[in-house]
C-alpha positions in Angstrom: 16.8 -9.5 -15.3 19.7 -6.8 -15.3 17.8 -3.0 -14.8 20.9 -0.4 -14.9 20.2 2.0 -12.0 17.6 0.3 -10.5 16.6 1.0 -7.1 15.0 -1.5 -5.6 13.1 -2.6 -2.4 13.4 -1.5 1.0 12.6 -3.4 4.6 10.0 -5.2 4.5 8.6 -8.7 2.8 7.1 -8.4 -0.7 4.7 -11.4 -2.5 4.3 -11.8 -6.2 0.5 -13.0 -5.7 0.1 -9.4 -3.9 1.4 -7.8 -6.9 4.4 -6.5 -5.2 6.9 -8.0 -7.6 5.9 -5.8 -10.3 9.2 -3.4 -9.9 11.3 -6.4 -10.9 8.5 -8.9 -12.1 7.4 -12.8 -10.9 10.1 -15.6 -11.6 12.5 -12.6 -13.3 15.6 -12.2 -10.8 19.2 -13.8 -12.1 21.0 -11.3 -9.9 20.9 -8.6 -7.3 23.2 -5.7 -5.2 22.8 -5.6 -1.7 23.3 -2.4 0.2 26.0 -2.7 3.3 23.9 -3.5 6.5 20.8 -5.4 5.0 20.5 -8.8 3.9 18.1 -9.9 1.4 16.4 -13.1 1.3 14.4 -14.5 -2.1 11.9 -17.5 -2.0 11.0 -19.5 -4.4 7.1 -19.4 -3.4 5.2 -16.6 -1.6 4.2 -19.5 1.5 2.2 -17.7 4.2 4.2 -14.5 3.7 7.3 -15.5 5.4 8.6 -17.3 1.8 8.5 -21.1 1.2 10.0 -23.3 -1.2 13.8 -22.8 -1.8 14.9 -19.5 -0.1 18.9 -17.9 -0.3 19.9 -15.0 1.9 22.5 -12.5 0.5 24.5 -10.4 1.8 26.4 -6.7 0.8 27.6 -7.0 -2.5 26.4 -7.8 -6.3 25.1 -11.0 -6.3 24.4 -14.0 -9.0 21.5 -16.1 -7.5 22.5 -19.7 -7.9 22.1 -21.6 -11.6 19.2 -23.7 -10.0 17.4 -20.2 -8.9 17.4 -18.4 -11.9 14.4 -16.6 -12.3 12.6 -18.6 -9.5 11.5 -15.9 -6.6 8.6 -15.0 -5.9 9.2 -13.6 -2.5 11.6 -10.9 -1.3 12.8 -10.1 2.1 14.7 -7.0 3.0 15.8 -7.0 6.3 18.9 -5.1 8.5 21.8 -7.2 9.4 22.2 -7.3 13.2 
């Protein structure tokens, strides 16, 4: 899902069965831009908050998730690089 001037997510973790998806939408993500500084990480499932399933961490920079992924995640970590 491509959303021109988005602003998305900052730190923290958020679940698609807590509803927190709804800025982008469940099983909807084919690509992302990461700010400098922060890595994001999507999940296929939700698991017990932490994601589960297939999870891919990206880094600063507009992203494709792989062909595999597309429109998969269900869970989203933003986190600071260290």
């Amino acid at each position: 899902m491509e959303r021109a001037g988005f602003r998305g997510y900052g730190i923290g973790r958020y679940r698609a069965d807590e509803g927190k998806l709804n800025k982008v939408g469940n099983d909807s993500i084919s690509s992302l831009s990461v700010e400098p500084g922060y890595i994001v990480q999507l999940c296929q499932h939700e698991g017990n908050g932490n994601g589960a399933g297939d999870c891919y961490d990206f880094e600063a920079g507009r992203r494709n998730v792989p062909a595999e992924f597309d429109n998969q995640a269900s869970f989203i970590s933003v986190r600071r690089k260290r």
